[in-house]
C-alpha positions in Angstrom: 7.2 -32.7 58.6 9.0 -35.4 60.2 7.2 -37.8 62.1 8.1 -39.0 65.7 9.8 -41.7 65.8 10.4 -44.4 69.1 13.0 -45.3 71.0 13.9 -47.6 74.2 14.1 -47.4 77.2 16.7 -49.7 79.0 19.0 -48.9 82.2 17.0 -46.2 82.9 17.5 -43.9 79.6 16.0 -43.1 76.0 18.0 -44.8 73.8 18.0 -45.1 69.8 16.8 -48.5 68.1 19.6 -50.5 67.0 17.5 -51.4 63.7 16.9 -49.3 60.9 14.1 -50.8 60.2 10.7 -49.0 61.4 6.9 -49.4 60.5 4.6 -46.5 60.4 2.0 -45.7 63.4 -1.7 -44.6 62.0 -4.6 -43.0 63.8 -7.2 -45.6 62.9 -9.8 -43.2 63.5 -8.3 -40.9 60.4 -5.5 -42.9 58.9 -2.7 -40.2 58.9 0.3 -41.4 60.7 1.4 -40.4 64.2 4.6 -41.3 64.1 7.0 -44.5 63.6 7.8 -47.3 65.6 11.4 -49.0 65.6 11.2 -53.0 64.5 13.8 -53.9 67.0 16.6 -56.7 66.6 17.9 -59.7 68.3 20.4 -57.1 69.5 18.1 -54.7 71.1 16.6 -57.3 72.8 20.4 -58.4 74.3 20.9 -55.2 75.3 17.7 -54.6 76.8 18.0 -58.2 79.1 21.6 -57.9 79.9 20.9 -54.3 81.2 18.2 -56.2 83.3 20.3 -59.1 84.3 23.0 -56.3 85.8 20.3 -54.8 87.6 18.4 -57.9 89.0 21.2 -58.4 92.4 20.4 -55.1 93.6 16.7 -54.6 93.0 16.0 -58.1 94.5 18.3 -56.8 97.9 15.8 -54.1 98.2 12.8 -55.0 100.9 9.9 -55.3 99.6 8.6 -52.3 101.4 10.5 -50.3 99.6 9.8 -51.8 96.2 6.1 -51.2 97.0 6.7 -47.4 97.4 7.9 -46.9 94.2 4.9 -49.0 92.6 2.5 -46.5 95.1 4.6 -43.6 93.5 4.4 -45.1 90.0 0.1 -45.2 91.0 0.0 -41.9 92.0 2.0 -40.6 88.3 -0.5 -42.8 86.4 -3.4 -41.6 88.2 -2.2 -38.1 87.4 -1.6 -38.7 84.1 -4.8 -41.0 83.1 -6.5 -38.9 80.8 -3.0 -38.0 78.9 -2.6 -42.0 78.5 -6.5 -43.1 77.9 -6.0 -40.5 74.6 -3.0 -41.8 73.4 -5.0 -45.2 73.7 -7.7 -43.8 71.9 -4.9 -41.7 69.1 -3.4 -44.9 68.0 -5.8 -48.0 68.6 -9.0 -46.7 68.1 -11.3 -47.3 70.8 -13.7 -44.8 72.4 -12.3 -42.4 74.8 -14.6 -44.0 77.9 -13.5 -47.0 77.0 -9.7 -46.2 76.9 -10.5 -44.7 80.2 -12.1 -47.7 81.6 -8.8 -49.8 80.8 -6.5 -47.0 82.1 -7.8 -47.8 85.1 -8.0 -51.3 84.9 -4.0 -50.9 84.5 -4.0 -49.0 87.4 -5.6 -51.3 89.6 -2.8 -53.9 89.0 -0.1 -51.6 90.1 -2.3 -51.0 93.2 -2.8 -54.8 94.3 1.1 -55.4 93.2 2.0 -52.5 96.1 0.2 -55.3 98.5 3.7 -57.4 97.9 5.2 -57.4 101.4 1.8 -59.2 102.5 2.0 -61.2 99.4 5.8 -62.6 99.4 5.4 -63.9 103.0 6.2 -67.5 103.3 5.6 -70.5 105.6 7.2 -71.9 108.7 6.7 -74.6 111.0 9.1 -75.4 113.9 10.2 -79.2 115.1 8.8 -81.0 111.6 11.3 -83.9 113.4 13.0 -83.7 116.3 15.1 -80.5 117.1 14.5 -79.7 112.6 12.2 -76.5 111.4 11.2 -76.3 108.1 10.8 -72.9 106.2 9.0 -72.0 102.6 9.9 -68.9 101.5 9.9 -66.8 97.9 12.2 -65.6 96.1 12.6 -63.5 92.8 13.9 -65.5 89.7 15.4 -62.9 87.5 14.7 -61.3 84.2 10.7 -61.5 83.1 9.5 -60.0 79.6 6.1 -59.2 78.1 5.0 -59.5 74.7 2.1 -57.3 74.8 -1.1 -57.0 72.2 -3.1 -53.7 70.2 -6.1 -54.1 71.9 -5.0 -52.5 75.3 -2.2 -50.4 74.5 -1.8 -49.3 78.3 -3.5 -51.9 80.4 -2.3 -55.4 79.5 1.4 -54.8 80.2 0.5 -53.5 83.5 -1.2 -57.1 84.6 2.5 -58.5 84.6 5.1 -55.2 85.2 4.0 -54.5 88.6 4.0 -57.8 89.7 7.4 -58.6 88.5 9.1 -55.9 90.3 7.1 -56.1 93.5 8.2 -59.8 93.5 12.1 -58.6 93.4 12.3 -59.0 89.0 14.0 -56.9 86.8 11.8 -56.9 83.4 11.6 -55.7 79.7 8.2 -55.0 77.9 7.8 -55.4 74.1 4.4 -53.5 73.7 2.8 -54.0 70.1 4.4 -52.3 67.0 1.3 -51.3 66.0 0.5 -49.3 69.2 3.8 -47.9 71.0 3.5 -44.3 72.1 1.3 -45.2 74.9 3.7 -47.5 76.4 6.3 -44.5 75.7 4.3 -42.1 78.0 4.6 -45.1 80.7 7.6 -45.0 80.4 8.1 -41.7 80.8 6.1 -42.1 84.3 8.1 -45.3 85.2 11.5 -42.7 85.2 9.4 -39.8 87.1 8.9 -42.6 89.7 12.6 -43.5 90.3 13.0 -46.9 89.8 16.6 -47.6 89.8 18.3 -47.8 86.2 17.4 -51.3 84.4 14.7 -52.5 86.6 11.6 -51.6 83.8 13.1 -51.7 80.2 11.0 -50.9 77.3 12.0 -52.4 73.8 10.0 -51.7 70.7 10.0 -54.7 67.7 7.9 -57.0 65.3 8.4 -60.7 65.3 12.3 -60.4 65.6 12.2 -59.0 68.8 10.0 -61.5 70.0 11.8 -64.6 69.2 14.6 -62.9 70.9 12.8 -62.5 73.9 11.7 -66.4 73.7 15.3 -67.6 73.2 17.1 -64.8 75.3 19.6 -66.6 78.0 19.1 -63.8 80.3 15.6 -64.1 80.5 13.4 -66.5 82.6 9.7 -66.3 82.1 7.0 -64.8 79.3 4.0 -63.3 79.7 2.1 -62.8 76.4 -1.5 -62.1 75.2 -2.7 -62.5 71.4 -3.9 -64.8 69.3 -4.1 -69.0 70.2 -1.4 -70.0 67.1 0.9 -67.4 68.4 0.2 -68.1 72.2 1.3 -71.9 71.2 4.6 -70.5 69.6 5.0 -68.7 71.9 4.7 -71.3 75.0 6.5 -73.9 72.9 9.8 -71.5 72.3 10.0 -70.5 75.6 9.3 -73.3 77.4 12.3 -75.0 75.2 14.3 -72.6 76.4 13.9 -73.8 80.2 11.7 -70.1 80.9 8.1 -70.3 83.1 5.5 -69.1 80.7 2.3 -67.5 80.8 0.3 -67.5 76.8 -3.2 -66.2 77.4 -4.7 -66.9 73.7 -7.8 -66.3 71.7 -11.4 -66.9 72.3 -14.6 -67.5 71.0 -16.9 -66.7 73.8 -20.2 -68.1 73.9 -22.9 -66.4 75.6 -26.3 -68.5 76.2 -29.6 -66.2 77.1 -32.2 -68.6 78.8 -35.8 -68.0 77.8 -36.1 -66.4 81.3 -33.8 -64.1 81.4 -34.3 -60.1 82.0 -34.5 -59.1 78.5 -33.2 -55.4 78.6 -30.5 -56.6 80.6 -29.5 -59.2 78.4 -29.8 -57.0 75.3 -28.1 -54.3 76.7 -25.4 -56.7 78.2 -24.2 -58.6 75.0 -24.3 -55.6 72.4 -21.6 -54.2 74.6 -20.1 -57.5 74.9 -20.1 -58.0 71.3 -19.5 -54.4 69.9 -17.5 -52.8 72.7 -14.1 -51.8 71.5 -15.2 -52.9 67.7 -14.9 -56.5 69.2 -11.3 -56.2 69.5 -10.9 -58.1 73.2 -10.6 -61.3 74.1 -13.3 -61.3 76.4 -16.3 -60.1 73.8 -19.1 -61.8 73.3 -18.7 -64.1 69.9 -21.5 -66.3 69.7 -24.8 -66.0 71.3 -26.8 -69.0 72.1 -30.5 -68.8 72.1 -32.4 -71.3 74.0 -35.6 -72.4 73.0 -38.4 -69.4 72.6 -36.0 -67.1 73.6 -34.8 -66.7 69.9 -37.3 -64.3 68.4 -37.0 -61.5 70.8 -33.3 -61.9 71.2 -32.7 -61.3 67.6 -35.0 -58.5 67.0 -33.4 -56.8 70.1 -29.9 -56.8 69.5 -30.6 -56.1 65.4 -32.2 -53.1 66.6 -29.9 -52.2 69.9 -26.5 -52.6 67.2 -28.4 -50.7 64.4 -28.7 -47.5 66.7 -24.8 -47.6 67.8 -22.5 -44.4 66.8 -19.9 -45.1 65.0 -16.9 -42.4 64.7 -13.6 -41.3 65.7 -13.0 -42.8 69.3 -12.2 -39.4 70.7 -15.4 -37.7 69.4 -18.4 -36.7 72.2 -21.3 -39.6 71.3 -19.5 -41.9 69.4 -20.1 -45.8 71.1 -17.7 -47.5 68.7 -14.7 -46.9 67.1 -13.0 -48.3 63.8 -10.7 -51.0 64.0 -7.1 -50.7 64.5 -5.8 -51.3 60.9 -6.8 -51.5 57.1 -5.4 -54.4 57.0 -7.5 -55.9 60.1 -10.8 -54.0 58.5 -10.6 -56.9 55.4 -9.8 -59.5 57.6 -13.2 -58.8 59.1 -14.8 -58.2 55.8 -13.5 -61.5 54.9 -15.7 -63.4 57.4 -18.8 -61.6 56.4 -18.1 -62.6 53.4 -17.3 -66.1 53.9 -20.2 -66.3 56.3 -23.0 -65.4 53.6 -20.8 -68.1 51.5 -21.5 -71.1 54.1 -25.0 -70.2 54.4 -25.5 -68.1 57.5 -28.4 -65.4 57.5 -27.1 -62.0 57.9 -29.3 -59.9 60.0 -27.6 -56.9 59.8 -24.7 -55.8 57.6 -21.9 -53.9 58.5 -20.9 -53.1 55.5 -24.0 -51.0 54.3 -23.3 -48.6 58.3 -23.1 -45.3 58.2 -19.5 -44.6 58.9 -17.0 -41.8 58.4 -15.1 -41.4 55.1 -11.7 -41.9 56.3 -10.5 -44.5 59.1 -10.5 -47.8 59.3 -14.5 -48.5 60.2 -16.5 -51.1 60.0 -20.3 -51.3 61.2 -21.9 -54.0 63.6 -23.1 -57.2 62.1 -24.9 -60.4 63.1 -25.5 -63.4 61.6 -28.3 -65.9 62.4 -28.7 -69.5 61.8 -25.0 -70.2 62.5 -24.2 -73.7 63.1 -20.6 -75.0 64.6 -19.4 -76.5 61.1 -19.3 -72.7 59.8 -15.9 -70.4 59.6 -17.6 -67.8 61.6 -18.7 -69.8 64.2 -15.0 -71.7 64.6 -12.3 -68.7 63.9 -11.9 -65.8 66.5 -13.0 -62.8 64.2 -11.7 -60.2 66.7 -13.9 -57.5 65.1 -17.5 -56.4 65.5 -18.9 -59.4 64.1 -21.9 -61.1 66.4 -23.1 -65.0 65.8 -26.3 -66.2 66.8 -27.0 -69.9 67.1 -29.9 -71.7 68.8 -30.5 -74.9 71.2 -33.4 -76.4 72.6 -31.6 -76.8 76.3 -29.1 -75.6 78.3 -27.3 -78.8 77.9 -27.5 -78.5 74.4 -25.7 -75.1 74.6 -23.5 -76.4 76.8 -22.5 -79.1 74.9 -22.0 -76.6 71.7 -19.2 -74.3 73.8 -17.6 -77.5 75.1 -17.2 -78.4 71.3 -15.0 -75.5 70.2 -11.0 -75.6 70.9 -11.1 -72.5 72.9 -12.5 -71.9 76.2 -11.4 -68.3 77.2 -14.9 -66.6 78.8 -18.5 -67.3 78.7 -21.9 -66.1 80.2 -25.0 -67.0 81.0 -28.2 -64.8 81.2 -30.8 -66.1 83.5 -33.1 -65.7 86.1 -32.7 -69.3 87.7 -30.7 -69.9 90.3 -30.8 -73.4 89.4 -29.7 -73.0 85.2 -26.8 -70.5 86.7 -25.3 -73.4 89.0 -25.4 -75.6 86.5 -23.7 -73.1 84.4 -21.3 -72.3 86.0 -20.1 -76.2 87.3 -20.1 -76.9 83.9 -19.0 -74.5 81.4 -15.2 -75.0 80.6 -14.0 -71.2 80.1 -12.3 -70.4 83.2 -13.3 -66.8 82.9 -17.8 -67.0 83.7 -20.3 -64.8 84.1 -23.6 -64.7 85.0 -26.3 -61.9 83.7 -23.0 -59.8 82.8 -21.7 -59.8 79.2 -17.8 -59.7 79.9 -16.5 -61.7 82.4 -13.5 -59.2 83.3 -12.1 -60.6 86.8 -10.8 -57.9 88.5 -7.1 -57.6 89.1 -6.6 -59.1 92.7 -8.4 -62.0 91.0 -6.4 -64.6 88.5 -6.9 -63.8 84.2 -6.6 -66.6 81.9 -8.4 -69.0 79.6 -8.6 -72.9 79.4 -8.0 -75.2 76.8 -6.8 -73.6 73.7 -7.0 -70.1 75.4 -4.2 -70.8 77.5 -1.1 -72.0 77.7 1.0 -72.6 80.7 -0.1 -72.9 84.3 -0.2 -69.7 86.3 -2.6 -67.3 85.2 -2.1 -63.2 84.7 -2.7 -60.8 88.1 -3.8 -61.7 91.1 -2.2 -63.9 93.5 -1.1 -66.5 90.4 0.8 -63.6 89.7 3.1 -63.7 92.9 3.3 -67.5 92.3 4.9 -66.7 88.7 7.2 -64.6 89.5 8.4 -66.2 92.4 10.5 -69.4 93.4 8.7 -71.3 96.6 12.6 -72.2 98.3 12.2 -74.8 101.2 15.0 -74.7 103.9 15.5 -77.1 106.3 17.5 -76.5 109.8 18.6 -78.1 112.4 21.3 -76.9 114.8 22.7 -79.4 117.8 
């Protein structure tokens, strides 16, 4: 039986790839394929941004006002639809059902606080600056944006940048992952229903060609991307070359430091979720947990226990708390830390590889590893898998000092019940993304997303009102008139 296979979307229609070349879309949860994805060229990617650049005079021309109802229209189809898209999440990346539907409508809060553009995009003036001279600041849209989007969040990630781009005035073209396209198609799908005018959204599926044809692509004029930090660099470096505003959010290696004060059930509770949520796959889960003084013993006996009890399974099955991860090939990446772990000397408190898991998939149980010290692999590389450290310090400086040591500074939490230890905290620790007494430090989307450091690359961060900044030009006009 054949299987489906993508296309793209550009100027408003379902078009063929111009590439043979395809790549075959598993079920991680079963292994058999869903379908195949197209590994777009360079010219794809052309056709895609020139359809864009065609469309950009008149979409920009349109008020705002009326670019916000078709975002509130585009809300309304995704609300509809959420269920429909949180199992296509869960069919092709893995993930628990409640958790695709958590992220569905994470998605959809994005499009909501993009329909807020008209208040948004309004400028500055101030009369007489000299003598008989006003002085106006006001935005304007740029052009052609692209996304270069990850597996992790096959429906919410390209919605922190789509709706913001078009609200703004942009035309743009996503590039969702090749490993995780059929949600994307039914957005697309829902981005037509919506009537935006032909070549406004564009949807072109690809690999690594595709990208560096987005990078390079004269038409274009700004990147968003999320993945790892050594693509996030190429990424920023390429484009930036190429005279194009860039946005790389990268990897992370999130430390999370419980106090010997802090509410125990919560904490427990708080970074197995962190840490085993979506098999680890986010950027924002828990990597390394720092105990502090006494607080050591019951921490590890806890989440041992708390990570021991959680169901693994097919993502789409009643019960099941985690899923597999997205790929075989990503399963002995994992297996390679635990291996290389046990290798540098860490203490393995519980081993993934001896969970009960189904027969078929690509699963992986919980583990944690105790006694890790900074020198180690697993306490330096982002794992992206369900793969929990556990170090100790005598202070909270101490644990400061150990995050402020690693390269990447993407999200980090403290769990405490002094005021005093969660100022300090938070003054202090260099992730821009921090929580306190909650395990993922998710801002909301009318608030800014991004790393520091080697988490992120560029200056304007994803959603919220950097987003308006991005995806605007500030123009300053002066007048006088005798």
């Amino acid at each position: 039986m054949p299987v489906e296979r993508t296309k793209d979307y550009v100027g408003g229609k379902w078009v063929a790839s111009l590439s043979r070349a395809t790549r075959e879309v598993r079920n991680p949860a079963t292994g058999e394929i869903i379908g195949s994805v197209s590994l777009g060229s360079a010219a794809d990617v052309d056709r895609a941004a020139t359809l864009a650049h065609r469309a950009f005079a008149g979409w920009r021309a349109v008020p705002a006002v009326e670019r916000a109802r078709r975002l509130f229209e585009l809300k309304h189809l995704l609300d509809r639809n959420a269920e429909e898209l949180a199992r296509a999440v869960t069919r092709e990346n893995g993930k628990t059902l409640d958790e695709a539907r958590g992220s569905v409508r994470r998605g959809i809060e994005c499009v909501e606080v993009a329909a807020g553009a008209p208040s948004q995009l309004m400028g500055q003036v101030l009369e007489d600056v000299a003598r008989g001279i006003d002085c106006a600041s006001i935005r304007q849209p740029i052009g052609v944006f692209a996304c270069v989007a990850p597996f992790n969040f096959p429906a919410m990630v390209p919605l922190w940048f789509m709706p913001f781009a078009v609200a703004c005035g942009n035309t743009f073209v996503c590039k969702p992952s090749e490993q995780v396209p059929f949600t994307q198609k039914l957005v697309f799908e829902l981005v037509h229903e919506a009537g935006f005018p032909p070549g406004v959204l564009n949807l072109v599926n690809g690999g690594k060609e595709a990208v560096d044809a987005l990078l390079s692509h004269p038409a274009i004029r700004g990147i968003s991307f999320v993945g790892s930090s050594p693509v996030a660099q190429h990424v920023y470096r390429t484009a930036a070359l190429h005279g194009k505003r860039v946005q790389a959010l990268g990897g992370a290696k999130n430390f999370l430091i419980v106090m010997p004060d802090a509410d125990r059930e919560r904490a427990l509770d708080s970074i197995t979720e962190s840490a085993f949520g979506c098999a680890g796959q986010r950027c924002l889960a828990g990597s390394v947990v720092i105990a502090v003084g006494e607080s050591h013993g019951w921490l590890r006996e806890g989440l041992v226990e708390r990570a021991r009890a959680i169901r693994i399974g097919d993502g789409a099955a009643t019960g099941t708390r985690m899923g597999p991860l997205v790929s075989e090939e990503h399963r002995r990446r994992v297996l390679g830390y635990l291996a290389k772990g046990l290798e540098e000397g860490a203490e393995i408190a519980l081993d993934g590889r001896n969970a009960v898991v189904p027969e078929k998939g690509f699963f992986l149980g919980p583990s944690i590893f105790d006694r890790v010290t900074p020198e180690m692999t697993i306490a330096r590389d982002e794992i992206f898998g369900p793969v929990l450290c556990v170090a100790r310090a005598e202070s909270l400086d101490a644990a400061l000092e150990l995050a402020r040591r690693h390269p990447l500074a993407n999200a980090s939490s403290i769990f405490t019940a002094s005021g005093k230890s969660a100022r300090k905290f938070q003054n202090e620790v260099e992730a821009s993304m921090a929580g306190v007494n909650v395990g993922v430090a998710a801002p909301m989307s009318f608030f800014g997303f991004g790393g520091a450091k080697g988490s992120f690359f560029g200056d304007l961060k994803a959603h919220g009102r950097e987003a308006f900044d991005f995806y605007t030009d500030r123009k300053v006009v002066i007048s006088r008139w005798d």
